[in-house]
LUMLUMGU-501523 format. One record per residue: residue number from 0; residue in three letters; x, y, z of N, C-alpha, C in turn. Coordinates in steps of 0.2 Angstrom, whole numbers, plus 5000, padded with zeros to 4 digits. Layout:
<atoms>
   resi   resn    npx    npy    npz   capx   capy   capz    cpx    cpy    cpz
    NUM    ala      X      Y      Z      X      Y      Z      X      Y      Z
...
</atoms>
This chain:
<atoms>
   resi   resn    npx    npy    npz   capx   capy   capz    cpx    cpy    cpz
      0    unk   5004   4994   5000   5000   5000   5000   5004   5006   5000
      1    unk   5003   5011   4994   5008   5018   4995   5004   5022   4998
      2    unk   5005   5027   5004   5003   5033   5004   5002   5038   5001
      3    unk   4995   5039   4999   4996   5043   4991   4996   5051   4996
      4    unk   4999   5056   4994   4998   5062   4998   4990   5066   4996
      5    unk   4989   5064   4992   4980   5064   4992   4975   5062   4988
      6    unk   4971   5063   4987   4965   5058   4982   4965   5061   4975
      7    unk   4968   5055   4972   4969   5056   4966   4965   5057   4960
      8    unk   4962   5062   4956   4958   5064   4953   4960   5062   4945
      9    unk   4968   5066   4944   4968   5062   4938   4975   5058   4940
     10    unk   4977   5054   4931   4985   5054   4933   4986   5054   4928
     11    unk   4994   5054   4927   4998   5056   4920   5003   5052   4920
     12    unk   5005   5049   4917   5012   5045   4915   5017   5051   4912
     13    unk   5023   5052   4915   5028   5059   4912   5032   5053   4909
     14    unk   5037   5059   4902   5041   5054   4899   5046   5051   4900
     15    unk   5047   5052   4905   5052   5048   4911   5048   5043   4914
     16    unk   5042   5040   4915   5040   5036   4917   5038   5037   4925
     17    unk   5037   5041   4929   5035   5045   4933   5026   5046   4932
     18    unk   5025   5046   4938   5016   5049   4938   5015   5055   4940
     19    unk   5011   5060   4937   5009   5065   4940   5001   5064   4941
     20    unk   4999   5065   4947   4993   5065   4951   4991   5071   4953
     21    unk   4985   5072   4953   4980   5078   4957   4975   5077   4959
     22    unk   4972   5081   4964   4967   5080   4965   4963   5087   4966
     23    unk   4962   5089   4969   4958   5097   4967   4961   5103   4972
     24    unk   4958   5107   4975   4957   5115   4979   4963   5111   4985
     25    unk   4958   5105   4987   4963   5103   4994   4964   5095   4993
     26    unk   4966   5092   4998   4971   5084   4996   4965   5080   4997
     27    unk   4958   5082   4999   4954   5075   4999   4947   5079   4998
     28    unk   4946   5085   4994   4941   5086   4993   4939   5093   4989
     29    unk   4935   5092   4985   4934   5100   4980   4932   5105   4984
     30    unk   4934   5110   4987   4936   5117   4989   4934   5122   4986
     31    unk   4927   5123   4984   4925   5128   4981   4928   5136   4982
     32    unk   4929   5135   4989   4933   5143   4992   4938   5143   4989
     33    unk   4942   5141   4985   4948   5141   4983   4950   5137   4977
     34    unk   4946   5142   4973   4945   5140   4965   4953   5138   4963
     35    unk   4957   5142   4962   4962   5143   4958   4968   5139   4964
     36    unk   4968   5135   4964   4974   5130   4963   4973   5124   4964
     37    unk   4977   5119   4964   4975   5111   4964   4982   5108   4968
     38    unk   4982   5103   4972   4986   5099   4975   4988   5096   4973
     39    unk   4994   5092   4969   4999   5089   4965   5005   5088   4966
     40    unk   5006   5081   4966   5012   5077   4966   5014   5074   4960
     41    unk   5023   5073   4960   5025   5067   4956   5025   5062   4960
     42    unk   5025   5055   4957   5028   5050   4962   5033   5046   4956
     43    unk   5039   5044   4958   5043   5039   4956   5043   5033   4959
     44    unk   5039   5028   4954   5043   5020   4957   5049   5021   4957
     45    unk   5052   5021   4953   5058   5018   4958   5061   5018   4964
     46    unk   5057   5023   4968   5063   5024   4973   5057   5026   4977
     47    unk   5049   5027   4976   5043   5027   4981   5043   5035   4983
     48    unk   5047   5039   4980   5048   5047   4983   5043   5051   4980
     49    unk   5040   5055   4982   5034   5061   4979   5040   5069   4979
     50    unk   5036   5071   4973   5039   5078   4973   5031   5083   4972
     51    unk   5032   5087   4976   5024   5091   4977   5025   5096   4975
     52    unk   5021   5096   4968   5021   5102   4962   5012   5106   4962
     53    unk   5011   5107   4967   5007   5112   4968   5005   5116   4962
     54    unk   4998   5114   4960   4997   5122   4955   4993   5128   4957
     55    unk   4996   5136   4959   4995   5139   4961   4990   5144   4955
     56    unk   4990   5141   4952   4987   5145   4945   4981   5142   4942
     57    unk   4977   5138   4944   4970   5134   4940   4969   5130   4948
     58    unk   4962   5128   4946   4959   5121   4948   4959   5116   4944
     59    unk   4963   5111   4943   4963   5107   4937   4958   5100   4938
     60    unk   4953   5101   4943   4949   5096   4945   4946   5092   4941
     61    unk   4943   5097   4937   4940   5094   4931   4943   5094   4924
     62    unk   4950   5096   4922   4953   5097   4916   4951   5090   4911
     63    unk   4953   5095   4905   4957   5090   4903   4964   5092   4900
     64    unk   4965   5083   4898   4972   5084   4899   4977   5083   4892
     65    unk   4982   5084   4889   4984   5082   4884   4994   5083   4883
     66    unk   4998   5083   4880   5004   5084   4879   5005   5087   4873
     67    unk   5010   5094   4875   5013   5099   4870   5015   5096   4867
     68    unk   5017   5098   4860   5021   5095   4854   5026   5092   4858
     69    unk   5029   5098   4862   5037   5097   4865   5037   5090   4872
     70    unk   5031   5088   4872   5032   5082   4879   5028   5083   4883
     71    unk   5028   5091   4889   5024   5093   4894   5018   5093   4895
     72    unk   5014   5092   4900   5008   5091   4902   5004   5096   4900
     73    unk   4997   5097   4898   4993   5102   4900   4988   5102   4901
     74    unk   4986   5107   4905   4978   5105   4909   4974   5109   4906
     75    unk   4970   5109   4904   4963   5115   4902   4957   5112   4904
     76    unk   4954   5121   4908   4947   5119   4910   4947   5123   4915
     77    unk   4941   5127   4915   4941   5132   4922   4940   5136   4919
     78    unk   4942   5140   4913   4943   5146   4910   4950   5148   4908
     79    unk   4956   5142   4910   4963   5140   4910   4967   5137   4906
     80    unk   4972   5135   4906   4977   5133   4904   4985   5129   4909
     81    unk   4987   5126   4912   4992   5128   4913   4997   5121   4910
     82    unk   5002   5121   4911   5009   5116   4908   5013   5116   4914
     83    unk   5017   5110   4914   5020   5107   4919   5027   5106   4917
     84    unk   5033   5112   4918   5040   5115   4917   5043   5112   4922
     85    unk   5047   5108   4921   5052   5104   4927   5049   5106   4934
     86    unk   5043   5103   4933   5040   5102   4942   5037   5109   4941
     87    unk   5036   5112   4939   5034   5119   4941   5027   5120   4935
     88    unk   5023   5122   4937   5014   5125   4931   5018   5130   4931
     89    unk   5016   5132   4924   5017   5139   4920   5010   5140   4916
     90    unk   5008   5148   4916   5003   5149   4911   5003   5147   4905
     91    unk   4998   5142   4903   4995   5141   4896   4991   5143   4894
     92    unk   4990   5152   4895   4982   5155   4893   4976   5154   4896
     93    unk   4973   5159   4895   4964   5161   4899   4964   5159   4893
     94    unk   4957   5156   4894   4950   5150   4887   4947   5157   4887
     95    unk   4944   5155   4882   4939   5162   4880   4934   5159   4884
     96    unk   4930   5151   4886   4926   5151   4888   4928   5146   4894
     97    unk   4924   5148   4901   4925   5144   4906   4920   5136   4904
     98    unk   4925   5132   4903   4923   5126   4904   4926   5120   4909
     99    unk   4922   5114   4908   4926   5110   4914   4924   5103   4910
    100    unk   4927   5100   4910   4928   5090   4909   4929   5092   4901
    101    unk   4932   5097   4898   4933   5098   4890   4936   5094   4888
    102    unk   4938   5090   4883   4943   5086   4879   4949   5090   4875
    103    unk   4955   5091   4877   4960   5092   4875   4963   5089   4872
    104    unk   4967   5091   4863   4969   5086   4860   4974   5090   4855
    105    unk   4980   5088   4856   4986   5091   4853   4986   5087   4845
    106    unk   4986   5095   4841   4988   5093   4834   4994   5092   4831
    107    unk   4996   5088   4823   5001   5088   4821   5006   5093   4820
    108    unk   5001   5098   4820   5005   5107   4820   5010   5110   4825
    109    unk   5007   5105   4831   5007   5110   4837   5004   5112   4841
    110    unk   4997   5114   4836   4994   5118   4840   4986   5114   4845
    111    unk   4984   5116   4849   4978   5114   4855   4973   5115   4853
    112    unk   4968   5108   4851   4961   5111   4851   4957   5110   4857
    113    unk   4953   5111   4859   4946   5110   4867   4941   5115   4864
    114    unk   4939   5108   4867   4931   5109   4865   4924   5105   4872
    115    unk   4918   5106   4871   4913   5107   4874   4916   5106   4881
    116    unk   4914   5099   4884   4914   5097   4891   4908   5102   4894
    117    unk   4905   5107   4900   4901   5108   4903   4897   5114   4899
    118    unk   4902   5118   4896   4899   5123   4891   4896   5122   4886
    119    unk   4890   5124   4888   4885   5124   4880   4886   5126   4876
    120    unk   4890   5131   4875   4894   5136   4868   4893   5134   4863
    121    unk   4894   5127   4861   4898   5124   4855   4903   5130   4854
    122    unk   4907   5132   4858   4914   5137   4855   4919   5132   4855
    123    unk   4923   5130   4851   4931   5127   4852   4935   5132   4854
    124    unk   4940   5130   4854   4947   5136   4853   4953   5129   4854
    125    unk   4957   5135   4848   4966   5132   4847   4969   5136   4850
    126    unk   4976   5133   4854   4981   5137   4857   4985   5135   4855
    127    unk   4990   5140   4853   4996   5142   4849   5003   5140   4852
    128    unk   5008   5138   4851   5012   5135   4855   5018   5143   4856
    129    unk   5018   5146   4852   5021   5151   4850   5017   5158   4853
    130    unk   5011   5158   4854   5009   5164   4856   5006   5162   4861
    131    unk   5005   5158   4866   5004   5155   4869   4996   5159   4874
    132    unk   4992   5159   4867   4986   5163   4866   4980   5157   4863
    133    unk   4974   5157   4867   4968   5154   4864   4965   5156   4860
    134    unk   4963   5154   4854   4959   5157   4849   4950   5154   4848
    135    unk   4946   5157   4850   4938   5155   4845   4939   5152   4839
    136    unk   4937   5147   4837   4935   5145   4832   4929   5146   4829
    137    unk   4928   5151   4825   4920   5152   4821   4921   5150   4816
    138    unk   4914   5147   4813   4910   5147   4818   4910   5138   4819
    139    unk   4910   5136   4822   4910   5126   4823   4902   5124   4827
    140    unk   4902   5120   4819   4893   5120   4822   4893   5114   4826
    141    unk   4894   5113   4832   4895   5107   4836   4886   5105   4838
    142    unk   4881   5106   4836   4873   5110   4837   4873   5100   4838
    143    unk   4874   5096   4829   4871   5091   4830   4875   5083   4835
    144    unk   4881   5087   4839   4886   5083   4843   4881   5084   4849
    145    unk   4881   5090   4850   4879   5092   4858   4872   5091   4858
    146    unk   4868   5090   4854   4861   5085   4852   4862   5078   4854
    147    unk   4868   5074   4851   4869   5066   4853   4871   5068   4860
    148    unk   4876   5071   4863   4875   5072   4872   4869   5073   4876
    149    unk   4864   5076   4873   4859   5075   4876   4856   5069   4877
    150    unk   4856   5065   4871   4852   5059   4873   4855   5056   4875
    151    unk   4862   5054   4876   4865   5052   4881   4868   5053   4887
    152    unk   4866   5058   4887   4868   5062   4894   4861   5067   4896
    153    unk   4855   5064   4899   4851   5070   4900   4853   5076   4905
    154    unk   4858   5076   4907   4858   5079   4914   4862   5086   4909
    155    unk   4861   5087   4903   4864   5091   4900   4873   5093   4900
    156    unk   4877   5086   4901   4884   5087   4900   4888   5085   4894
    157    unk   4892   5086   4890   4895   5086   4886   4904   5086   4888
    158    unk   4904   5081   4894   4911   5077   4897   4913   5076   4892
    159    unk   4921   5077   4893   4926   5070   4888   4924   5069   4884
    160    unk   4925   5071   4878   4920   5070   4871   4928   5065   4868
    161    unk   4927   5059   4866   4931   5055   4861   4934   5057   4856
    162    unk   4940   5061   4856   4943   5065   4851   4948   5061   4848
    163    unk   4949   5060   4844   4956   5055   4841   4959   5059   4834
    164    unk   4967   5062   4834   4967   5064   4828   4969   5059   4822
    165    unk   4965   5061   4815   4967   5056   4810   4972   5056   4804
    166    unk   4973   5051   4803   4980   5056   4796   4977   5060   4791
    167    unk   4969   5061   4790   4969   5065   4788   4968   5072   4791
    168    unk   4971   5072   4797   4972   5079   4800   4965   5083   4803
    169    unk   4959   5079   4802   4953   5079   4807   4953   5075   4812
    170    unk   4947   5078   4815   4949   5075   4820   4943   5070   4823
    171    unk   4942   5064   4824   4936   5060   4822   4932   5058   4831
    172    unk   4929   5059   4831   4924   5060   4838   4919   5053   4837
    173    unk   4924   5049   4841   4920   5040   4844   4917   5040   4848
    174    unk   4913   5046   4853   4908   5042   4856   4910   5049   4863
    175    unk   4906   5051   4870   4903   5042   4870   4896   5042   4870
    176    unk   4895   5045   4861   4889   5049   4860   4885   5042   4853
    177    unk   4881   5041   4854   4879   5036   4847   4882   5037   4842
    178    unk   4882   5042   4839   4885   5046   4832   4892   5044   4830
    179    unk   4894   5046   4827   4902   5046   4825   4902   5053   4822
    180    unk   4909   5058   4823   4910   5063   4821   4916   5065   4814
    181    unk   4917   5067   4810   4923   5072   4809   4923   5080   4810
    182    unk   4927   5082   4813   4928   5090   4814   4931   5091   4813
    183    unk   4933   5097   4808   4938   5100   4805   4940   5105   4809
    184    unk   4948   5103   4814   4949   5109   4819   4953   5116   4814
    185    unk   4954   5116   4810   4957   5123   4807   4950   5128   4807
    186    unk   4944   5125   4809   4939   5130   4807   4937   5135   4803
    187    unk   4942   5133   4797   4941   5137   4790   4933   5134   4786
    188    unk   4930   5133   4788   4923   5135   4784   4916   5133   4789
    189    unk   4912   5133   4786   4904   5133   4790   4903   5126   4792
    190    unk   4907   5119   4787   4906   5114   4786   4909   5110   4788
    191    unk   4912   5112   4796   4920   5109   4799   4917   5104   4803
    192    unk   4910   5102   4805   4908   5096   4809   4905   5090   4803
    193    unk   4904   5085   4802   4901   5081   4797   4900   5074   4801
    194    unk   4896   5070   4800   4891   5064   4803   4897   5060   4800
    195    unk   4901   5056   4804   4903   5048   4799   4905   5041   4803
    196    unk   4894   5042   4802   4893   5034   4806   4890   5035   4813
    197    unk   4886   5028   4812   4883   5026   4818   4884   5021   4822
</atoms>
């Protein structure tokens, strides 16, 4: 049995084969008083040691999670971004739009798409690894996605949406909604959402 130094909300395998754990506000429970930061350790088997990398800059209770081109972790969710710099969060951008449980997903370019999770918007946005700014994507008709989460979710959420990039550089949305999706994340036309399959 390891002592975990708190309740672990998510976890992440680092490229070194090290975990990163979180859990939310405080070590065993969400902390509404105290939106902006979350509780976080690394842990190394090998040697059973924790390193306590606190993020003083987000709640990443509910993010989601994905890796920069260049390796790093990042969280998105809350209206936030941050990235995990040798043991240390750094800004990854204010979201244009506060969401929570959104699906982050690194493209072949570089750059970050998220999307829905708790917000009804249907807004996406890409983050730039270079300007390290979120952008809206208009318009992205996500209208008959967030239709399929309703019938599968009546509780009105649109969690964790199944994102997978594909060689042709869409991005194909598997569930966990009846439909099948492609979305075209560069957002260059009216027609970037498209049905493929049930």
């Amino acid at each position: 049995v390891i002592p975990w130094p708190h309740v672990p909300a998510h976890i992440v395998q680092l490229n070194d084969g090290r975990m990163l754990t979180w859990a939310a506000a405080t070590a065993d429970d969400f902390n509404l008083s105290a939106p902006n930061n979350t509780v976080a350790a690394i842990y190394d088997n090998r040697n059973g040691s924790f390193v306590q990398t606190p993020n003083p800059r987000q709640n990443m209770f509910c993010a989601g999670i994905c890796r920069t081109i260049d390796g790093k972790t990042m969280a998105v969710g809350g209206g936030a971004a941050t990235v995990l710099t040798n043991n240390t969060w750094t800004s990854g951008g204010d979201n244009r739009v506060r969401r929570w449980y959104p699906t982050a997903v690194t493209l072949p370019n570089g750059n970050i798409f998220t999307t829905l999770g708790s917000s009804d918007l249907g807004l996406s946005e890409l983050w730039s690894p270079n300007s390290n700014v979120w952008t809206p994507i208009w318009p992205t008709d996500l209208a008959p996605v967030i239709s399929d989460f309703k019938r599968f979710s009546p509780e009105d959420y649109e969690w964790y949406p199944w994102l997978h990039v594909a060689p042709n550089g869409k991005l194909f949305l598997s569930g966990p909604t009846d439909n099948f999706y492609w979305i075209d994340p560069n957002g260059a036309s009216t027609n970037n959402v498209a049905f493929a399959g049930a």
